[in-house]
N, CA, C and O of each residue as an XYZ file, in Angstrom:
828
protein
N     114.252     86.865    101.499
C     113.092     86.192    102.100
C     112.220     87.211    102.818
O     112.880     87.875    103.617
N     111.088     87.490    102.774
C     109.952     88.143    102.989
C     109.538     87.374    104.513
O     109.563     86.144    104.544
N     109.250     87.967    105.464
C     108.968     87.885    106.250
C     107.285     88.477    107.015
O     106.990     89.672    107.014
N     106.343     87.369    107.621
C     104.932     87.419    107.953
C     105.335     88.493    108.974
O     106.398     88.744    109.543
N     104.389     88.915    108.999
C     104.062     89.953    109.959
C     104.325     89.693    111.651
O     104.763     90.464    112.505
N     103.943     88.513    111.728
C     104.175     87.809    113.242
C     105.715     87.578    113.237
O     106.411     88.009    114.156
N     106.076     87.096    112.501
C     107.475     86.903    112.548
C     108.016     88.091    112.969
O     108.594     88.114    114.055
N     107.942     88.932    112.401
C     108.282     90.065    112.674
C     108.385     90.947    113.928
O     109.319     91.510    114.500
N     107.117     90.851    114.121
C     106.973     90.835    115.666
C     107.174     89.866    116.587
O     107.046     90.185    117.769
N     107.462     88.750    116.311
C     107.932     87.760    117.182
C     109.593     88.099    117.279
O     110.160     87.951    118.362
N     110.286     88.532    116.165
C     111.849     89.051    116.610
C     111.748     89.884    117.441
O     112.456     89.737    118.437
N     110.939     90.952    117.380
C     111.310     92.582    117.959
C     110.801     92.241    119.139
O     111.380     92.905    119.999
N     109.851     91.397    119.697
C     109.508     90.893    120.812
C     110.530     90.458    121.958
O     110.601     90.814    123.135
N     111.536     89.288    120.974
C     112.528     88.758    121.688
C     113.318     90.135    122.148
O     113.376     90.353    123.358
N     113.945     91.096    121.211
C     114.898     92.136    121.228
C     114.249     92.364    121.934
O     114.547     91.530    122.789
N     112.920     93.312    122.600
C     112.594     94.164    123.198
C     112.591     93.391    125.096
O     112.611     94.012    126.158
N     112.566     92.180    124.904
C     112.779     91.178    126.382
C     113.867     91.571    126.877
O     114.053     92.027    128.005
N     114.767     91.367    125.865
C     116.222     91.359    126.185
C     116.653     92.553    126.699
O     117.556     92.620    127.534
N     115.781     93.966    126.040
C     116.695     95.045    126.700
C     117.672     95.219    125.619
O     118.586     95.982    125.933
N     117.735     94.776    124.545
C     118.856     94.809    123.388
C     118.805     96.343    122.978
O     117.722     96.926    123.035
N     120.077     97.082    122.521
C     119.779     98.135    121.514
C     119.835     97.917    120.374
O     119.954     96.727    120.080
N     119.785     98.789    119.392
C     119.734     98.593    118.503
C     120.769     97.969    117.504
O     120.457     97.605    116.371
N     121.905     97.890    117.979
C     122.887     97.528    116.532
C     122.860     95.866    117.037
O     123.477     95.051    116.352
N     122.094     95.404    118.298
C     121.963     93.905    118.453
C     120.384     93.347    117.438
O     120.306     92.274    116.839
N     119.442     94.266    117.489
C     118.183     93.880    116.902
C     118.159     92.903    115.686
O     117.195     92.239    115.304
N     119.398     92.949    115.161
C     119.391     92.423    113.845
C     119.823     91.250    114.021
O     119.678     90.481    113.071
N     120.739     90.532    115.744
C     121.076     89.449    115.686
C     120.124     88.736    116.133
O     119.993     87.582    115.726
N     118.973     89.462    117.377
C     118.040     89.029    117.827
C     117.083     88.234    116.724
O     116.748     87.050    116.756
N     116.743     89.258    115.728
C     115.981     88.563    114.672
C     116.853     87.489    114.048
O     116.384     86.482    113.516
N     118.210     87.772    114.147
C     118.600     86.089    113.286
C     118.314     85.058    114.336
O     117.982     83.946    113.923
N     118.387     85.244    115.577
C     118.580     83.832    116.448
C     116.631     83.442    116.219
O     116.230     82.278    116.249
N     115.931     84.320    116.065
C     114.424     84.321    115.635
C     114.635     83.778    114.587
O     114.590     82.551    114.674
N     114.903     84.263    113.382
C     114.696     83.255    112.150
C     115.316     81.671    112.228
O     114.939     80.809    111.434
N     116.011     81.488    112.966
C     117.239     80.437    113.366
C     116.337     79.296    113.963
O     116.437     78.092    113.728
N     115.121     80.151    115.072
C     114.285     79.257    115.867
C     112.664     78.953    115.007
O     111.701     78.370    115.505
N     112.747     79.535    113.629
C     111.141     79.180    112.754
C     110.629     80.065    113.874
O     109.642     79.503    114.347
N     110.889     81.286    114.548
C     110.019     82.213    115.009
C     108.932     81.579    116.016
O     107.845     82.066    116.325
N     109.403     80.583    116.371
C     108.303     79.762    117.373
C     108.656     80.122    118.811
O     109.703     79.916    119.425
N     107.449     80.748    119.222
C     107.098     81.872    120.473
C     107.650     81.190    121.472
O     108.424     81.834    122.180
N     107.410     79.656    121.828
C     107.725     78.464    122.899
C     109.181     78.783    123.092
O     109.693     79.226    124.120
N     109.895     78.436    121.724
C     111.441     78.331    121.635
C     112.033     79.772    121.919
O     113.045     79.879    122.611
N     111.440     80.808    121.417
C     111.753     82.383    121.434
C     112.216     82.616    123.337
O     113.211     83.149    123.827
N     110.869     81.883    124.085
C     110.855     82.170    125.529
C     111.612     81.829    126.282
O     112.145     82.502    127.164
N     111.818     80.281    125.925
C     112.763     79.954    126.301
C     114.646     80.084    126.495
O     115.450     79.845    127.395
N     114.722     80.729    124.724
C     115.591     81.369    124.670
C     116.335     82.217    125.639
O     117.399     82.232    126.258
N     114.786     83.218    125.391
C     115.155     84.596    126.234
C     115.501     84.490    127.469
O     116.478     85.123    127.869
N     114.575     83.451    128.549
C     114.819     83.253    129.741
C     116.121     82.882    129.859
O     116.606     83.418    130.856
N     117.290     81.855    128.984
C     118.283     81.150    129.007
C     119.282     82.842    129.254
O     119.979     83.282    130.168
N     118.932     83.267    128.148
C     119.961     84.693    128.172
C     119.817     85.428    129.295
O     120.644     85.456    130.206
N     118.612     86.135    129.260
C     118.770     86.724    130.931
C     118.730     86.225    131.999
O     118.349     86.968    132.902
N     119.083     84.833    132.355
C     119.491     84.196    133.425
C     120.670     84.227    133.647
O     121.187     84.590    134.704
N     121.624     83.572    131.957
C     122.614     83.090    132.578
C     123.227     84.805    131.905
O     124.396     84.692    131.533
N     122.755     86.025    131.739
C     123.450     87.310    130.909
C     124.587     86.756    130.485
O     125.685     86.845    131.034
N     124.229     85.990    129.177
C     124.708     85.650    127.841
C     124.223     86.780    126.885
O     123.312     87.608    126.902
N     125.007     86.521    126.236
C     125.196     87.887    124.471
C     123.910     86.368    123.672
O     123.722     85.170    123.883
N     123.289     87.565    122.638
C     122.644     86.750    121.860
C     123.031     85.856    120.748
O     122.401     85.001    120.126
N     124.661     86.444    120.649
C     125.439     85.785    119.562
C     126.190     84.471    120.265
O     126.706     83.713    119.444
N     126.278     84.224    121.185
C     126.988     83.111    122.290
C     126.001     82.488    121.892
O     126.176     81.885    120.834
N     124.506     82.369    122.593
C     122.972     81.825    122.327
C     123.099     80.997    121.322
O     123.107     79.767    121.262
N     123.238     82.151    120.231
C     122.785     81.514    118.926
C     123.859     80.317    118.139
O     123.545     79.621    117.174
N     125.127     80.318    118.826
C     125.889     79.551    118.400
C     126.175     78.054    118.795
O     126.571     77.001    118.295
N     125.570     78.786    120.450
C     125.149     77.326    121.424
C     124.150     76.506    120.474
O     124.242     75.314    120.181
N     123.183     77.416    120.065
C     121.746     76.936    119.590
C     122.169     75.793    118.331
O     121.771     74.628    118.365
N     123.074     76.365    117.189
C     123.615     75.618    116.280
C     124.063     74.739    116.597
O     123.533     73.791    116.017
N     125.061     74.342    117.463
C     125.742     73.303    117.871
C     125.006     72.029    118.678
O     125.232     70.819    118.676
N     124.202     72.714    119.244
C     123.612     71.640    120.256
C     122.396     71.146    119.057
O     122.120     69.953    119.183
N     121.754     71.742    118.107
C     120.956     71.166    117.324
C     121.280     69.976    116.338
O     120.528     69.070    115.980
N     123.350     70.352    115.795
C     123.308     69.470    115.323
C     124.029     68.785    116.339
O     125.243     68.763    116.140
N     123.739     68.373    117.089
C     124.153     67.463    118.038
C     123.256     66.477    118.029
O     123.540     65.288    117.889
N     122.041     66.975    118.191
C     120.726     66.218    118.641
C     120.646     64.797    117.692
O     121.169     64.657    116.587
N     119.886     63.840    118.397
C     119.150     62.834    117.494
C     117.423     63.160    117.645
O     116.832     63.370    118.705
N     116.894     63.136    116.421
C     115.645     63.589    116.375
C     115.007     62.126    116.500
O     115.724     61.173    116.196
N     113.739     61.908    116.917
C     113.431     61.072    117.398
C     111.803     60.989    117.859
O     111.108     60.046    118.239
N     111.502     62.570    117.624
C     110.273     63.039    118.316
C     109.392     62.466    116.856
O     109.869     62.321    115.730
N     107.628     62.145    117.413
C     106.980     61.586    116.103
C     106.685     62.951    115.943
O     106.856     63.577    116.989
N     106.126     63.934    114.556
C     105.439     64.843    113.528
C     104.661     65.622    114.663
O     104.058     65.097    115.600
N     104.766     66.753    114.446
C     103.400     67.603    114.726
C     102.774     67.942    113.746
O     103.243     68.206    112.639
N     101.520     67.964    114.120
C     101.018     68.087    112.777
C     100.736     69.982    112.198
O     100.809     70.263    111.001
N     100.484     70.872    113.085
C     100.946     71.962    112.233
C     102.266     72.135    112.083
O     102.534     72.321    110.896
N     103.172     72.153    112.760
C     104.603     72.299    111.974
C     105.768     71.307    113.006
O     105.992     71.237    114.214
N     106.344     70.595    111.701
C     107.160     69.384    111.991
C     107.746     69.784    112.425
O     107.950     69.105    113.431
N     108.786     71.228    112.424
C     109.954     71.526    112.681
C     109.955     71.825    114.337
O     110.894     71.707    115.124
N     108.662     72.226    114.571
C     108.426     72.751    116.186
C     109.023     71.492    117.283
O     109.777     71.875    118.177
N     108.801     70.535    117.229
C     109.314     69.776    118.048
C     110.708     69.456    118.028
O     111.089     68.700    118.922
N     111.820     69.997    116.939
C     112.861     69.598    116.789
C     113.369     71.050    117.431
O     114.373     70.974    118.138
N     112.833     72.226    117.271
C     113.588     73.134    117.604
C     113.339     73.293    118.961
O     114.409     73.565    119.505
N     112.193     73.242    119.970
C     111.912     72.863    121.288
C     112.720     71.836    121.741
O     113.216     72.049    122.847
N     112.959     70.941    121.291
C     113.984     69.894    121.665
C     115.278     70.421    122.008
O     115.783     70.168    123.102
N     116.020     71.356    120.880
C     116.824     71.962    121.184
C     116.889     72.683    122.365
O     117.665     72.424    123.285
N     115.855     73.840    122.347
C     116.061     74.819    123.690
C     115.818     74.436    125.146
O     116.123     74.956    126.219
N     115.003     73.077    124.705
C     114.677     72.405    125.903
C     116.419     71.700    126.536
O     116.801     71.751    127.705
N     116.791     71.408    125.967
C     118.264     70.859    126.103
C     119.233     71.372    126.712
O     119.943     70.881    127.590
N     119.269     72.742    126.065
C     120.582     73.750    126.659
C     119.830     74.092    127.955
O     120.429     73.839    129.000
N     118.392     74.723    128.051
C     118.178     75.009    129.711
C     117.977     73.662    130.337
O     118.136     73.702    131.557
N     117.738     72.729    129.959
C     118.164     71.182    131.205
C     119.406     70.997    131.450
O     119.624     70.936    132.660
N     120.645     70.839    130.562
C     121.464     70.841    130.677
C     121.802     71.935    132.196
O     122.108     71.405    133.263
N     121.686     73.440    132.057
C     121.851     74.220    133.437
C     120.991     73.905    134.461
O     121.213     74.230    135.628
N     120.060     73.316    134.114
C     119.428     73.183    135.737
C     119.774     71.909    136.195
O     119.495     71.790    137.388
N     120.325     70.814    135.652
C     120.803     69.452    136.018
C     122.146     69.872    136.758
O     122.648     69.238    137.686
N     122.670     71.096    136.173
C     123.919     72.072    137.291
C     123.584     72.974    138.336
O     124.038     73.525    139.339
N     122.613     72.866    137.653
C     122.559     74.075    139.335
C     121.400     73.809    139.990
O     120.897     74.638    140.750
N     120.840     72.567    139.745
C     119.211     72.283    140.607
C     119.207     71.056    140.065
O     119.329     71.280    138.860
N     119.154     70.127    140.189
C     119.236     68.586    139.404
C     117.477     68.319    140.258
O     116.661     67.614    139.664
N     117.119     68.931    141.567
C     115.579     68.725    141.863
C     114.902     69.405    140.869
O     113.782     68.900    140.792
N     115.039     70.376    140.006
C     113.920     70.941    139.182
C     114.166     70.010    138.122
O     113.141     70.153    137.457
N     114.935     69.054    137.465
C     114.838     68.106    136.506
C     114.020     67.323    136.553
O     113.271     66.878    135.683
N     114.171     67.027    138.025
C     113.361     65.862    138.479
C     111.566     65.853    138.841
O     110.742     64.994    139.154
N     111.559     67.176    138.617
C     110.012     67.772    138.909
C     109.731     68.108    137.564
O     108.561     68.247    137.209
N     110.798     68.272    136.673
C     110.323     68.479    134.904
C     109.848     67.085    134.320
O     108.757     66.933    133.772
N     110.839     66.032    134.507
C     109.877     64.701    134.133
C     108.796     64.391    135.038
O     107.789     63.783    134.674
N     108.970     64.754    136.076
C     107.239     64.169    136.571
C     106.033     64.729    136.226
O     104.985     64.163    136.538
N     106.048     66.098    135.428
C     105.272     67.341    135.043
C     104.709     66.262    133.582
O     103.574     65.964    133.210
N     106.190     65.867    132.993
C     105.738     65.311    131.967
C     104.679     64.315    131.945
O     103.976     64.292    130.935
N     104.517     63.751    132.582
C     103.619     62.452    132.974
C     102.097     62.960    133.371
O     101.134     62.197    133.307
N     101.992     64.369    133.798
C     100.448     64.401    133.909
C     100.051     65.505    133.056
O     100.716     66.092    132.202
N      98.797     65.697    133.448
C      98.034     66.766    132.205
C      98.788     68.112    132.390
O      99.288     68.540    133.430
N      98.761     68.790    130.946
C      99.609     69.652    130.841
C      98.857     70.918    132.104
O      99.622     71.266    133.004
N      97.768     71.378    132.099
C      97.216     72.736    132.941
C      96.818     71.905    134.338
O      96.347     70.776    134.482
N      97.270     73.110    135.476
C      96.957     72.918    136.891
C      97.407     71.296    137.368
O      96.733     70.360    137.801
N      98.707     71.431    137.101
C      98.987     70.539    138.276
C      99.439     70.972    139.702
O     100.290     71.757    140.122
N      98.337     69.972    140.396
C      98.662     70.409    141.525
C      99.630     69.950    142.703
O      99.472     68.966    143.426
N     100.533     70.757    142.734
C     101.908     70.664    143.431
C     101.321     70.112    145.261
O     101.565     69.000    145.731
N     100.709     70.988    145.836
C     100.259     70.677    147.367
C      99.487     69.749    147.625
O      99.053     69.587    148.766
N      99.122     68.842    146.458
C      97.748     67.832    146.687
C      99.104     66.728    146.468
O      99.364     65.833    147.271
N      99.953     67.029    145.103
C     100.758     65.492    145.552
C     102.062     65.404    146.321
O     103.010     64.623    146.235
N     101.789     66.552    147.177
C     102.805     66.734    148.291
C     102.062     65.193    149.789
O     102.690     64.653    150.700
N     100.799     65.042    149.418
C      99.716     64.316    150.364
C     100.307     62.845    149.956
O     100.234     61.942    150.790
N     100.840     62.626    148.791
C     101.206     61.374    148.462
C     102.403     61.116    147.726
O     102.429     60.339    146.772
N     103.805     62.010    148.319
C     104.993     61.916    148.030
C     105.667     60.745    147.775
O     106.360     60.414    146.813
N     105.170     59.812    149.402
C     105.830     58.792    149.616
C     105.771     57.418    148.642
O     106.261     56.327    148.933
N     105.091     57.735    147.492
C     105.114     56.427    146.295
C     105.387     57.468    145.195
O     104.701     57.336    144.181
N     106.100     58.285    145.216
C     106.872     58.789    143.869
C     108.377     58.131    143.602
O     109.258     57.916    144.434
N     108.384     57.919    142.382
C     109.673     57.361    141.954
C     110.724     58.136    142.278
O     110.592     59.355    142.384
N     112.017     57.447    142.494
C     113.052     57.955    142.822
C     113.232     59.120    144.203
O     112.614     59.065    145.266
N     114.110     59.991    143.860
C     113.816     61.269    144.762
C     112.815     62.236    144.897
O     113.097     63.413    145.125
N     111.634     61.822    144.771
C     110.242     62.464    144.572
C     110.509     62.714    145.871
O     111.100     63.750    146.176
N     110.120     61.819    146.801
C     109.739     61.837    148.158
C     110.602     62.692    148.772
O     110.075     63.524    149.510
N     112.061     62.714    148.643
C     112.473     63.879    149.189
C     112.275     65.224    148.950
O     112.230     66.112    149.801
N     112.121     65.372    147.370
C     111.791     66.505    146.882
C     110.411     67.330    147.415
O     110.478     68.551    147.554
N     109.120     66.576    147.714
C     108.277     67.009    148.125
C     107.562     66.871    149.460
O     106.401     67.159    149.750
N     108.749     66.248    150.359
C     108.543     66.364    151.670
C     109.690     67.544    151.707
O     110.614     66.943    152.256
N     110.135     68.783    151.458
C     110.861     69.641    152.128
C     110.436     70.665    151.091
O     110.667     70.828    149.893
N     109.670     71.337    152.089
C     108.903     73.242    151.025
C     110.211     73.601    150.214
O     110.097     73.706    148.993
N     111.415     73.793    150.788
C     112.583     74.077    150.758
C     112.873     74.002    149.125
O     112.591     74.769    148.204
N     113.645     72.579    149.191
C     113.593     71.472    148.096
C     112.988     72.661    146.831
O     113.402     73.566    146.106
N     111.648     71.866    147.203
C     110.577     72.171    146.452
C     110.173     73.284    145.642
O     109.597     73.381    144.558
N     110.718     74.236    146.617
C     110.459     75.872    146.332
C     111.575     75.602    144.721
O     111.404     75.738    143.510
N     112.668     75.177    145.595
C     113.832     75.183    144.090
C     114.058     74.701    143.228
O     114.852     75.077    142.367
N     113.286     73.548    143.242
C     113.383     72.975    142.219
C     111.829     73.215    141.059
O     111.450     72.732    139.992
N     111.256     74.364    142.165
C     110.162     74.787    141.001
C     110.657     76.228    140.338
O     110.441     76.738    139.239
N     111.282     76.576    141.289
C     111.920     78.092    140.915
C     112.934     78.002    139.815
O     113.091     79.087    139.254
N     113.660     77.035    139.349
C     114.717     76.800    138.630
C     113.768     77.033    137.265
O     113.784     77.996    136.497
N     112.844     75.690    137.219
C     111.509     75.892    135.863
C     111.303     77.113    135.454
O     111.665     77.618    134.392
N     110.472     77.771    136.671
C     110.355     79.193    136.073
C     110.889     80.214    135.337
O     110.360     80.996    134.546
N     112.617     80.025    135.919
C     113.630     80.987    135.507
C     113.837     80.660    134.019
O     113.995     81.490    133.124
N     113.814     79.433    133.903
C     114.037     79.079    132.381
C     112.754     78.829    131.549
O     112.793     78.302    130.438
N     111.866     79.148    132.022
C     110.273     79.386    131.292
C     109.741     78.215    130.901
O     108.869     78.331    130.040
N     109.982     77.156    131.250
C     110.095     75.578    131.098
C     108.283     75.228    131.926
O     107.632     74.260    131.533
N     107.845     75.983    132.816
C     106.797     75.918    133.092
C     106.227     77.183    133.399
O     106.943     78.176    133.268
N     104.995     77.314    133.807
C     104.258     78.278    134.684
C     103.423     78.357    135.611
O     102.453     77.600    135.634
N     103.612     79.191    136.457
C     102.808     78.566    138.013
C     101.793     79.773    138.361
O     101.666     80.953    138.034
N     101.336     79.124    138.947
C      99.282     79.772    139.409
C      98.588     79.558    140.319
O      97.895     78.551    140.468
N      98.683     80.483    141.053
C      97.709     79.464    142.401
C      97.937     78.391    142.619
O      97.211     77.470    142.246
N      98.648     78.294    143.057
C      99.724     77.022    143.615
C      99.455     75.710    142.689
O      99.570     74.594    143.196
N      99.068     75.876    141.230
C      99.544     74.963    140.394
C     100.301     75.166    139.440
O     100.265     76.291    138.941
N     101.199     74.185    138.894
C     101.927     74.162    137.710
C     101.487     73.822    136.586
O     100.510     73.074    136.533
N     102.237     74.390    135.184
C     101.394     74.016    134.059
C     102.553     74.129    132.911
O     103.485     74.931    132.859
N     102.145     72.891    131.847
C     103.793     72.634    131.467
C     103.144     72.048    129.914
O     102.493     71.011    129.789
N     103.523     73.031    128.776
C     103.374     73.258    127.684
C     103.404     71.945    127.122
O     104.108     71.159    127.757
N     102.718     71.393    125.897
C     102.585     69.924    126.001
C     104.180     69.668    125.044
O     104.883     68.662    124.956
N     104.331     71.034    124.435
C     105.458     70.166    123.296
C     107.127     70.261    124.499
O     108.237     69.755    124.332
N     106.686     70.965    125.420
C     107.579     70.795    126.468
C     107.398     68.964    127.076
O     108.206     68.052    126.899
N     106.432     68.928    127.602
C     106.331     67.652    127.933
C     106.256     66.451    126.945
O     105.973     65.305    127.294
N     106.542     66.843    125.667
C     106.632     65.550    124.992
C     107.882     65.433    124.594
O     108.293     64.330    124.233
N     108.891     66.799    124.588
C     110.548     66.621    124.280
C     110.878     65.853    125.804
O     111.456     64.766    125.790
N     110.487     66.468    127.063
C     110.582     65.539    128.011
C     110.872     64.492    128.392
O     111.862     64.070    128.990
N     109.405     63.753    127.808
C     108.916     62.379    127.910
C     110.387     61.376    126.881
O     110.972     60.361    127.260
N     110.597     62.164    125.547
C     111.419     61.672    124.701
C     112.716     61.355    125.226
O     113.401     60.388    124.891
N     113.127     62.598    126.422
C     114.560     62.248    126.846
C     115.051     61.753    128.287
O     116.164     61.926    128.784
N     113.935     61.087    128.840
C     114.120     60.246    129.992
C     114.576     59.008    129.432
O     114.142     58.534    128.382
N     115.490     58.479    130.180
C     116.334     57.825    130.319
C     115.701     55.750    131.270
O     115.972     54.596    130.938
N     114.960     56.258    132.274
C     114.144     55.533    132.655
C     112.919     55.047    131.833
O     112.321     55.667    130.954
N     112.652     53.664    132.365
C     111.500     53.436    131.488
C     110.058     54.458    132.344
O     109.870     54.730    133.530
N     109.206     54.822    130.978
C     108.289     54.919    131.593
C     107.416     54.597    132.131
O     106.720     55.447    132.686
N     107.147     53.491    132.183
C     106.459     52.800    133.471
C     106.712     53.008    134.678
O     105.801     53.342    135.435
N     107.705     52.892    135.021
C     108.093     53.202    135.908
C     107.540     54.571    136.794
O     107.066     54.725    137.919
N     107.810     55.305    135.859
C     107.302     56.798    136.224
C     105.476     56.893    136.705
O     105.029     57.441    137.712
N     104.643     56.125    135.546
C     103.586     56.172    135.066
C     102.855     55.423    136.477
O     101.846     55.849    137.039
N     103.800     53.965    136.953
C     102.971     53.320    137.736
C     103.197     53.952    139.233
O     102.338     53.880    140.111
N     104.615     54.651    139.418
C     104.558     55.692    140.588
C     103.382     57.003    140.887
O     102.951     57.583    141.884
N     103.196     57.062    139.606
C     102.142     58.549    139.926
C     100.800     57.955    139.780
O      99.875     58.748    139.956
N     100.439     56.548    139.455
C      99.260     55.884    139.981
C      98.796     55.445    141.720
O      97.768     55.553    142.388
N     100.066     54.957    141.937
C     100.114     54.855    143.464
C      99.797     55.987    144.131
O      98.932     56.111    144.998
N     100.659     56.956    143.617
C     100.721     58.451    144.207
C      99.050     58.783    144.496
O      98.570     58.718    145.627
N      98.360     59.099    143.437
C      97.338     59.851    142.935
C      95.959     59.045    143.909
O      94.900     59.609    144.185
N      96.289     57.795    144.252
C      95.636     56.831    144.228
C      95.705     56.669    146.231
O      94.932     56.147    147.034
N      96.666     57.206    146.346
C      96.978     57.843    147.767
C      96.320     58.645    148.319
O      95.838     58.546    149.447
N      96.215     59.709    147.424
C      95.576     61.090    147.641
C      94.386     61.604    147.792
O      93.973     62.569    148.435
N      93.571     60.333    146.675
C      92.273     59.929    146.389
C      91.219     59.414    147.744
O      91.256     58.323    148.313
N      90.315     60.559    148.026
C      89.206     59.636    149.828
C      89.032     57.676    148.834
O      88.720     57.363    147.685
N      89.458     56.816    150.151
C      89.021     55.732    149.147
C      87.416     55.425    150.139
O      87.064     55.551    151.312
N      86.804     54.969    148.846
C      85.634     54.104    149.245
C      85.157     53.086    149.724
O      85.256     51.917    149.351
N      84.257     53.849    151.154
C      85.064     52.695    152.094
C      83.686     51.169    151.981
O      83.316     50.647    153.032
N      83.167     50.722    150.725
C      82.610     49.771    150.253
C      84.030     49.033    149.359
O      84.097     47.898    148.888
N      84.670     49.708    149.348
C      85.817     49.037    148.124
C      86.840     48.269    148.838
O      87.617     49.055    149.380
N      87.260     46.609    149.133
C      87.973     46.119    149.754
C      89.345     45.990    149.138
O      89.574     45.475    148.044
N      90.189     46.489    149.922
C      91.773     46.096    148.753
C      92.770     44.657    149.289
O      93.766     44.323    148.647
């Protein structure tokens, strides 16, 4: 099999993250061919390995197993179907560790899911904690909390932060959305209240 040019560089990319030498390069590129070379899944990867300093061959075996584990469920993308099944995957194995070692950054990953993917802003709905579902309110009444359960995201590349907003890849937030457990309404009509909190109201508008 002949391999695109990006591909190509999308393996040596991963290897070169990792710090790999050379007699690993060749597994790096298999766990790359393994992932359809998709940059999202590649990152995620990588972050998983140099967090938890896992071998790339552990990775890649996790990666097999937990894929066929999965129930697919996600609807089509339309440039490539396979992207949401293999994000699903990597999205899985790093939730799985942060539901262990931060169960608040889970809980700040589905609420990410629910709004627009660029600049969310973390300190504006800190103003209207107190109508977030579940453990919102604790989570974002304590900097503390907060700090960690955004810091966990980061480590596993699950989001990215900017001037004190967050921003959360959409095929991230739609494997997300797929594996909450709660209805979403629920979620949806909490971050209306929330938002709706936060909002100067108009003071012609009687409630």
């Amino acid at each position: 099999m002949e391999l695109a040019d990006d591909d190509i560089k999308s393996a040596y990319e991963l290897a070169k993250k990792l710090g790999v030498d050379e007699n690993k390069i060749k597994l790096a590129c298999k766990l790359a061919d393994e992932m359809g070379y998709l940059p999202l899944a590649l990152s995620q990867a990588c972050a998983y390995i140099k967090e938890n300093k896992s071998e790339i061959s552990d990775y890649l075996k996790l990666f097999k197993n937990k894929k066929n584990q999965r129930k697919y469920t996600l609807p089509p993308v339309r440039e490539r179907k396979d992207y949401p099944f293999t994000v699903d995957t990597t999205w899985s194995i790093s939730v799985d560790k942060i539901k262990e070692k931060c169960s608040h950054g889970h809980y700040l990953l589905n609420l990410c899911a629910f709004m627009a993917p660029e600049r969310i802003p973390i300190e504006l709905i800190k103003k209207g904690h107190r109508h977030l579902y579940g453990e919102g309110s604790e989570i974002f009444s304590d900097d503390i909390i907060l700090n960690e359960a955004k810091s966990s995201l980061l480590r596993y590349s699950l989001v990215d932060y900017n001037n004190k907003m967050l921003s959360v890849h959409r095929l991230v937030q739609l494997v997300t959305r797929n594996n909450i457990d709660d209805e979403l309404s629920v979620w949806i009509r909490s971050l209306i209240k929330t938002v709706d909190a936060i909002l100067p109201q108009d003071p012609y508008i009687k409630k």
